[in-house]
Phi, psi and omega in degrees: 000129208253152154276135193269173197245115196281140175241115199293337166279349147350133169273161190304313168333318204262335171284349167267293157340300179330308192307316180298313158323312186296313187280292205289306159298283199234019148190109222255011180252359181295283220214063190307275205342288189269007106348284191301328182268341163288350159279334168289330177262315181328267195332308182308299203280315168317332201249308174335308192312296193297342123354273191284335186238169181261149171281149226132297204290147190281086185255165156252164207207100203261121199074052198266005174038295181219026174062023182267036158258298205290274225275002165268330170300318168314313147001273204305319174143321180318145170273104182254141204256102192270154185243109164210152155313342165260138174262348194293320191320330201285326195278006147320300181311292172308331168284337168301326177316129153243280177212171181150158158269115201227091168251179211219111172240055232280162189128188160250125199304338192259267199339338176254058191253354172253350182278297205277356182340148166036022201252321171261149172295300217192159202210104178268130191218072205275123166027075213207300229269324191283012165262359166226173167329287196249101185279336178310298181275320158340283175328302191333288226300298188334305196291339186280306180300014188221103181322162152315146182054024166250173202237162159192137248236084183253172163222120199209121196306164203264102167318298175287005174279143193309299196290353192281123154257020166261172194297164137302129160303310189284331161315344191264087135021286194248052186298009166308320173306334196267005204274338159281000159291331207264160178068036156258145192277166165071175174284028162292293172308339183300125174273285175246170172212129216267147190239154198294346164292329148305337176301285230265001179234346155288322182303308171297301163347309193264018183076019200237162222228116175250119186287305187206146178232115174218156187276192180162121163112059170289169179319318192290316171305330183283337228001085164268195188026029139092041147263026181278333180308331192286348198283316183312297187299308200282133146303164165315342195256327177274351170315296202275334149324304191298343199281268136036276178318281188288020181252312203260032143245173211287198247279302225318327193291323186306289181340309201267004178240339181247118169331317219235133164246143199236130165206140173216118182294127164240158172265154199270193179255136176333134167303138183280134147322091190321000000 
């Protein structure tokens, strides 16, 4: 995945894109704080794919914005499908490119959900579910798009983390009210933030096998409570020591200390026929 050479005739899309990248990626003295937590669920999900699927595998990649899922995996050997609700995003995506099989499916993907039926080995769905209405049927939809014995890989803020002031999904009675809000980009855009017992009884809803549901991302790492300043200073080794650390204590704590929920699915394999 190549960096484009920023060019001031750019249309604003692609200079903002420019921008996220540049803090997310490739200079990390911008914005450590939101750097770091975005490296951390990226990099989880990255080592998860090659872990769990052979290169080959067909993945969709749902909300993929500026491809930084789509194009290393493609790398890697994956066959990737990008997906996102904005299509200007894609030709961002194409400035990135080096090689890899990459095909481009821009829209909103439940509009193809009977074309795409069963159609991926594994389906990446990255900090996407806290942006619509129906995060239940969403997951629903996701999981009829994922073969049998396949996977699918999200990232989402932690609903049960201390700083969250949104609502609990099950707490909202009527979540219809919320369907003109939804598929705005950024935290802006956040509707609920999902607490990992609502993780674990949609997952189950949908028929889906949950491999691992894990946390990531404490205040220091995260740099919330105006400890991003400490990210200048603290080596690097001692961040992910401390990280490391509040990840092994139980869960209530965990819970109530990491920013980020990691959660990875599998569908279960068809039943055999006697």
């Amino acid at each position: 995945m190549k960096k484009p050479a920023f060019d001031p005739s750019w249309l604003p899309t692609y200079k903002e894109c420019f921008e996220n990248d540049e803090i997310e990626l490739w200079n990390d003295t911008i914005n450590r704080g939101h750097a770091r937590q975005y490296r951390n669920r990226r990099e989880a999900i990255l080592r998860a794919v090659e872990k769990l699927m052979p290169p080959g595998s067909k993945i969709l990649d749902v909300a993929a914005a500026g491809g930084n899922f789509t194009l290393p995996l493609a790398e890697k050997g994956f066959h990737m499908v990008w997906n996102d609700f904005y299509p200007e995003w894609m030709e961002w995506v194409k400035m990135k490119y080096e090689h890899g099989v990459v095909e481009y499916a821009p829209g909103n993907i439940f509009d193809k959900s009977a074309e795409f039926q069963q159609c991926f080995d594994g389906v990446i769905a990255t900090e996407v579910i806290e942006h619509v209405a129906h995060p239940d049927a969403f997951l629903a939809n996701l999981a009829t798009m994922v073969k049998p014995g396949g996977w699918l890989f999200m990232t989402t803020p932690n609903g049960r983390y201390f700083l969250n002031r949104l609502p609990k999904f099950s707490d909202c009675p009527d979540t219809s009210v919320f369907e003109a809000d939804q598929f705005k980009p950024d935290s802006d855009g956040h509707i609920f933030l999902l607490h990992p017992s609502e993780i674990i009884e949609m997952t189950t809803r949908s028929k889906l096998h949950l491999h691992t549901l894990s946390l990531a991302n404490n205040p220091l790492s995260g740099g919330h409570l105006k400890l991003s300043h400490l990210l200048r200073v603290l080596p690097k080794g001692f961040v992910d020591l401390v990280e490391a650390t509040t990840q092994r204590l139980p869960a209530p704590m965990r819970e109530r200390l990491h920013a980020t929920t990691i959660i990875i699915c599998q569908r279960p394999l068809a039943p055999t026929l006697p």
